[in-house]
matplotlib code that plots the C-alpha trace (Angstrom):
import matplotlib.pyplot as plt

x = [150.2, 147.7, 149.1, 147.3, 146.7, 148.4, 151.6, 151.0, 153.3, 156.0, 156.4, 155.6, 158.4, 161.1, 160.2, 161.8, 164.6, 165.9, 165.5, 167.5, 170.3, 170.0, 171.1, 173.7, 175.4, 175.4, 176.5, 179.9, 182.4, 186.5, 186.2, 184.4, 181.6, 179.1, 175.6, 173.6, 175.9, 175.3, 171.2, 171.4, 173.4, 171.1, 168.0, 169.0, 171.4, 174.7, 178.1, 180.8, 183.2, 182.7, 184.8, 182.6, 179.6, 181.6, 182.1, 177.9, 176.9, 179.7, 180.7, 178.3, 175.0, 175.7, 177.3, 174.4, 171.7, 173.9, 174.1, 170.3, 170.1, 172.5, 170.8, 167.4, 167.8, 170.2, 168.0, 164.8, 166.9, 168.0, 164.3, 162.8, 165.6, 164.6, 161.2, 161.7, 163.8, 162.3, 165.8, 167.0, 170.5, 169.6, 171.1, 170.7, 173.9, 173.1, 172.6, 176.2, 175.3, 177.7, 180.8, 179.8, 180.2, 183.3, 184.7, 183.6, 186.0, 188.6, 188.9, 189.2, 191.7, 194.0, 193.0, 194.3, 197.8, 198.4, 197.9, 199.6, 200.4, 198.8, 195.4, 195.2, 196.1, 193.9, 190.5, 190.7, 188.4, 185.3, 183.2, 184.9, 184.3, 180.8, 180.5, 182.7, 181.0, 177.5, 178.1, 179.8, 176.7, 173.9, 175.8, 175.4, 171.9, 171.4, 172.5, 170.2, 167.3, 168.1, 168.2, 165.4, 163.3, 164.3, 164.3, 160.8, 162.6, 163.6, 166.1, 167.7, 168.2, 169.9, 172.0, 172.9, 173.4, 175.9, 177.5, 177.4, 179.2, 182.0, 183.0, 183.5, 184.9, 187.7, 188.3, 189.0, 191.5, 193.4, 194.0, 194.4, 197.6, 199.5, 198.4, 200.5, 200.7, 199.6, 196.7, 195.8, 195.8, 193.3, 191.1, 191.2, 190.3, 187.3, 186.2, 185.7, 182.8, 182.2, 179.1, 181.6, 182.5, 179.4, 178.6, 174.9, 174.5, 176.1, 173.5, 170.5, 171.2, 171.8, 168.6, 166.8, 167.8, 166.7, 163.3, 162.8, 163.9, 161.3, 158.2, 159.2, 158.9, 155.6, 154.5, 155.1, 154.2, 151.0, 153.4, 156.1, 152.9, 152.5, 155.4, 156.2, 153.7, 155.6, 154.7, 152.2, 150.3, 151.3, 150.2, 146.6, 146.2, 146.7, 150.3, 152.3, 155.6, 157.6, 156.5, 156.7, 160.1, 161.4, 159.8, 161.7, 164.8, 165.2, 164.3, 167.0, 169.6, 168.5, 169.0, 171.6, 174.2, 173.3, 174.6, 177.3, 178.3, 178.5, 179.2, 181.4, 180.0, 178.7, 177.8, 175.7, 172.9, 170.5, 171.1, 170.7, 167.9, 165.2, 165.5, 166.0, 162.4, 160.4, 161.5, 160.3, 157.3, 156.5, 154.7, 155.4, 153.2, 155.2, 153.4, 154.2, 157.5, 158.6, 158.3, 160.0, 163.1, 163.0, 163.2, 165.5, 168.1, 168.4, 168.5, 171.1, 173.6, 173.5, 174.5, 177.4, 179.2, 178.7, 180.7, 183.5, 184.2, 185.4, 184.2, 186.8, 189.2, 191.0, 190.8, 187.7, 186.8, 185.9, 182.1, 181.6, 184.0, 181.7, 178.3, 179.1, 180.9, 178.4, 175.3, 175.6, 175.4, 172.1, 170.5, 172.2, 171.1, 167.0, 167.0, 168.1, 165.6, 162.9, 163.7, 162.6, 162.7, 159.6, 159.8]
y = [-73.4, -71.3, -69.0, -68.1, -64.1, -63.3, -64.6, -62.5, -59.2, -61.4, -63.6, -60.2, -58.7, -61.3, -61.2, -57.8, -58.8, -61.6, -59.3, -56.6, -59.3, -61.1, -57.6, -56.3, -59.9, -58.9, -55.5, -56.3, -58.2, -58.1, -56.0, -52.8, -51.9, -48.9, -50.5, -48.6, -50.6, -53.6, -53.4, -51.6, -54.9, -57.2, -55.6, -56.3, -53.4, -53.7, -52.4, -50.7, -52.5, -55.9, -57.1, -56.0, -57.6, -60.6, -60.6, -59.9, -62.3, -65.7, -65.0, -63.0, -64.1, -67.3, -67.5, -65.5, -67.9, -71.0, -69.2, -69.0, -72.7, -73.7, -71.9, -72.7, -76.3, -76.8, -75.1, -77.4, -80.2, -79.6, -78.7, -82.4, -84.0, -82.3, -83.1, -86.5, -87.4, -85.0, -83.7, -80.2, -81.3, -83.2, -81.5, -82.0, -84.6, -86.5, -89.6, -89.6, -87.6, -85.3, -87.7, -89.4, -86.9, -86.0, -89.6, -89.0, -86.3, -87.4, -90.7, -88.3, -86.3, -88.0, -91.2, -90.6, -89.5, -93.8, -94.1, -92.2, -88.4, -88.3, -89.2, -87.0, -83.9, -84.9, -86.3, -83.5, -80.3, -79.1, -81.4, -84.8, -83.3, -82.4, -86.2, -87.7, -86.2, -86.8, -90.6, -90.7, -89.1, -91.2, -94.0, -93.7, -92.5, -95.8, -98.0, -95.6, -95.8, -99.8, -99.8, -97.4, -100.1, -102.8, -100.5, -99.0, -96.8, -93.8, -92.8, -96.4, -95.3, -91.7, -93.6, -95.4, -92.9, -91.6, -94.7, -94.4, -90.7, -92.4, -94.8, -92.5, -90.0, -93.2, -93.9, -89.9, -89.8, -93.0, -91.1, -88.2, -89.5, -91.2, -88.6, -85.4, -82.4, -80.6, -83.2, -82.8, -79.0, -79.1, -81.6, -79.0, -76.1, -77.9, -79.3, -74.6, -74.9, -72.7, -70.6, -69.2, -72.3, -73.2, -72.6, -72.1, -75.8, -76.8, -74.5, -76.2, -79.2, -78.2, -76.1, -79.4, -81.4, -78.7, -78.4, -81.5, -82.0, -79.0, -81.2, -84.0, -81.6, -80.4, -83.4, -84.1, -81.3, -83.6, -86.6, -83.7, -82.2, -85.6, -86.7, -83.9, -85.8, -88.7, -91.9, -93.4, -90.6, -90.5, -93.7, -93.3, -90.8, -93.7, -92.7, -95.0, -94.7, -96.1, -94.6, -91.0, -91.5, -93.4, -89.7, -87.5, -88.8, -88.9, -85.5, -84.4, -86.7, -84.7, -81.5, -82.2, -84.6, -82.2, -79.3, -80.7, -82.1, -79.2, -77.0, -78.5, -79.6, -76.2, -76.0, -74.5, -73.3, -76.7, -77.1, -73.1, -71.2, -74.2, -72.8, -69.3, -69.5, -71.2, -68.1, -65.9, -67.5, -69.2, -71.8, -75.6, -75.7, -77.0, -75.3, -72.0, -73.5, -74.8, -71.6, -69.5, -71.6, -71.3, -68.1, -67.3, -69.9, -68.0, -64.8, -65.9, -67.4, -64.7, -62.2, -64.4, -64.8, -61.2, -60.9, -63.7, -61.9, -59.1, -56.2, -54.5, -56.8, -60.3, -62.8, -64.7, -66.2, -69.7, -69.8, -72.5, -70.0, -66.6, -68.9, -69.8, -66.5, -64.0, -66.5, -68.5, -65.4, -64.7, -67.7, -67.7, -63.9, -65.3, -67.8, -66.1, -63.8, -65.9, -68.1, -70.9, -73.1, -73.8, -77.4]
z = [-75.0, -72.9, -70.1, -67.3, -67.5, -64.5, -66.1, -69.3, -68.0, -67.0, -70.3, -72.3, -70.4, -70.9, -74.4, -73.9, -72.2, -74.4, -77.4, -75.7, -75.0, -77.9, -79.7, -77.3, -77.9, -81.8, -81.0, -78.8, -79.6, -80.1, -83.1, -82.5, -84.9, -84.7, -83.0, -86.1, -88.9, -86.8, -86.8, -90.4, -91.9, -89.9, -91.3, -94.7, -95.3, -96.9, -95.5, -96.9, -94.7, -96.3, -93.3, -90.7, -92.4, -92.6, -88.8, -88.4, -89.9, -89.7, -86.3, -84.2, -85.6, -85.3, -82.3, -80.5, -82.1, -80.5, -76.9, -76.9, -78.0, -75.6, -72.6, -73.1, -73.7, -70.8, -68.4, -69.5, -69.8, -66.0, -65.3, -66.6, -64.4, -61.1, -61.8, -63.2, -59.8, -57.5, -57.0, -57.0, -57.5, -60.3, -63.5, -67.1, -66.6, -64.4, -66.4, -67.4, -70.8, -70.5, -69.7, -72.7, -74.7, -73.0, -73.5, -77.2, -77.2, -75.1, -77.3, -81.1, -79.3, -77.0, -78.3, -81.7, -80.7, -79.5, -83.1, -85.3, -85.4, -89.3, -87.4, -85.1, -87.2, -90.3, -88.1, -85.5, -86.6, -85.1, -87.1, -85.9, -82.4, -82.7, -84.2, -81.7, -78.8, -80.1, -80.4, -76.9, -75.2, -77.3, -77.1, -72.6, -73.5, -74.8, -72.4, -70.2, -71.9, -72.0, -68.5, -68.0, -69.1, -66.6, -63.5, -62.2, -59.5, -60.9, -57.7, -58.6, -62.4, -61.2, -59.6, -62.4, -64.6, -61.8, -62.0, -66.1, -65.5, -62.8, -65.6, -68.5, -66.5, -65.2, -68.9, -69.5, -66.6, -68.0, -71.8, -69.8, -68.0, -71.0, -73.6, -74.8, -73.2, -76.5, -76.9, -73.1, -73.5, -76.6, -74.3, -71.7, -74.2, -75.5, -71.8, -71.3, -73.5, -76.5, -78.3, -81.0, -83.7, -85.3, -89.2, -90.0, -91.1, -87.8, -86.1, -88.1, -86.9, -83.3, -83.9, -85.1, -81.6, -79.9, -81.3, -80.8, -77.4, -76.7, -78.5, -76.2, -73.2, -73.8, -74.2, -71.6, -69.3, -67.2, -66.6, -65.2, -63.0, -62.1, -61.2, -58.8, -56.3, -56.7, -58.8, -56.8, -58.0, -61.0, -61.7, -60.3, -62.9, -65.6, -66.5, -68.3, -66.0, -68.4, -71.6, -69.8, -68.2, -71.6, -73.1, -70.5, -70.8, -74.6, -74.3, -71.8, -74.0, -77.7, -75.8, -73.1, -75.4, -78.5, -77.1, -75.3, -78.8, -80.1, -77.6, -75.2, -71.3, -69.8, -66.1, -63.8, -66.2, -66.4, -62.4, -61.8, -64.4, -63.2, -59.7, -60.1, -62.3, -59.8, -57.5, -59.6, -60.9, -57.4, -59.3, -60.0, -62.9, -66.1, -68.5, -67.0, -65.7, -69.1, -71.4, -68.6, -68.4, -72.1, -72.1, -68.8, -69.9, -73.1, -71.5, -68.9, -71.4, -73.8, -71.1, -69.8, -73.4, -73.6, -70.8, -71.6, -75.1, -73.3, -75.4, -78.0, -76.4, -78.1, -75.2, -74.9, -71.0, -70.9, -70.8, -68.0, -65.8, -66.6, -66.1, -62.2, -61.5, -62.0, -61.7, -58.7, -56.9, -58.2, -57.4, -53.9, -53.6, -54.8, -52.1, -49.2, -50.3, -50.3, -48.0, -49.1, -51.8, -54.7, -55.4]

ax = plt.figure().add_subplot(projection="3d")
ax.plot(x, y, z, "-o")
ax.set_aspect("equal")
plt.show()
């Protein structure tokens, strides 16, 4: 992907940044371990402490490597809805992806307990979540995309998808209120979102719906150009409509519902990074836009689980609670700034 010159600095510079993050996340955590034995075992040196390289590299390694996943395609999943709807309100789950997945989940956990109490204690692990939750979200994303293909307007379809989210979130309420108060609870835990419980195979496959969530998106960077003059235009530039929103939004459902599966429904960062990087960048241009929310969503998420793990401490913050704290001010702070909004 070529980048205008101009733009050079600023990528080269939050190269920097999410390098510098990316270690300090490594480097802090409830366990407190000397910054030069955390880079020396990283590099490819061995420890002494066996349990400290044991921490390194099956808890903070991957947990880092699943915040920058997380951020990044959450914020350009949130940045092909507001495009694709010419909404800035429009996140990353607006199409109901996210309450599928949470119905997927609620239906494992509090589901299970109408059944019997051996099936909810042997099915219920972070696996059977991540697969729950993935089938709840594709399986919305497929009626969607069914829909999506009847439906030329594309407000009329966000509003089906809203309509899509009001349902499974109905169905959640109902096990919600006959369930178990243990059951409940664990809903509620997973419902804070999480960076810290994937393995390294768990991570590949996240990394693989990511990846290709990201290929879909550059793909479609001229339809997105497009479709920010509406899709009148669009189509007098001979775009297939269809094909490119039927492209868009299986790209926002690999990235959206993958992480969600696997991560739990975090806010705030698919509606917020899109924003804050067209203040910055003061340009609408996806193929500048794209690689910078990349990079920003990455850069913002790493720095908020840095902050929920509460350094040298036990107690872990729920990550959707540090990612509207300390960023909606941010964004609020940028546009009052500027005073106006790049759209």
């Amino acid at each position: 992907m070529q980048v205008q010159k101009t733009y050079r600095t600023s990528f080269l510079l939050l190269l920097l940044v999410l390098v510098i993050t990316f270690i300090i996340n490594i480097c802090l955590g409830s366990v407190s371990i000397p910054v030069s034995k955390t880079l020396h075992s990283i590099f490819g040196g061995s420890l002494e402490n066996t349990a400290w390289e044991y921490i390194i590299w099956n808890y903070r390694l991957p947990k880092a490597f699943t915040a920058l996943l997380v951020g990044s395609g959450l914020a350009l999943s949130g940045l092909l809805m507001q495009t694709l709807f010419r909404n800035p309100l429009a996140g990353p789950f607006v199409l109901g992806i996210s309450s599928g997945a949470s119905l997927g989940a609620a239906i494992l956990i509090m589901g299970s307990a109408t059944f019997t109490s051996w099936l909810g204690i042997t099915l219920i692990n972070d696996v059977s979540l991540a697969l729950a939750s993935s089938t709840g979200s594709f399986l919305v994303l497929f009626c969607v995309l069914l829909i999506a293909r009847k439906v030329k307007d594309s407000m009329a379809l966000l509003i089906i998808g809203l309509m899509f989210g009001s349902i499974t979130a109905a169905i959640v309420s109902v096990l919600s209120y006959f369930t178990q108060a243990e059951k409940l609870q664990q809903f509620v835990y997973w419902s804070f979102g999480s960076v810290g419980n994937l393995s390294w195979h768990q991570l590949l496959l996240l990394l693989t719906l990511v990846c290709l969530g990201i290929f879909l998106s550059v793909l479609s960077i001229k339809p997105l150009n497009a479709f920010l003059l509406g899709e009148n235009y669009a189509r007098s530039l001979g775009i297939n409509l269809v094909s490119s929103r039927f492209k868009i939004i299986v790209a926002t459902g690999l990235l959206a519902g993958g992480i969600t599966a696997f991560a739990g429904p975090i806010a705030f960062i698919g509606l917020a990074v899109p924003h804050l990087t067209r203040q910055v960048f003061n340009t609408t241009e996806h193929r500048i836009l794209v690689p910078a929310v990349l990079a920003y969503g990455a850069i913002l998420m790493l720095v908020c689980d840095t902050i929920a793990q509460l350094p040298n401490n036990a107690n872990v913050l729920p990550i959707n609670a540090i990612t509207s704290i300390f960023g909606a001010p941010v964004v609020i702070w940028l546009l009052l700034r500027k005073r106006k909004m790049v759209f």
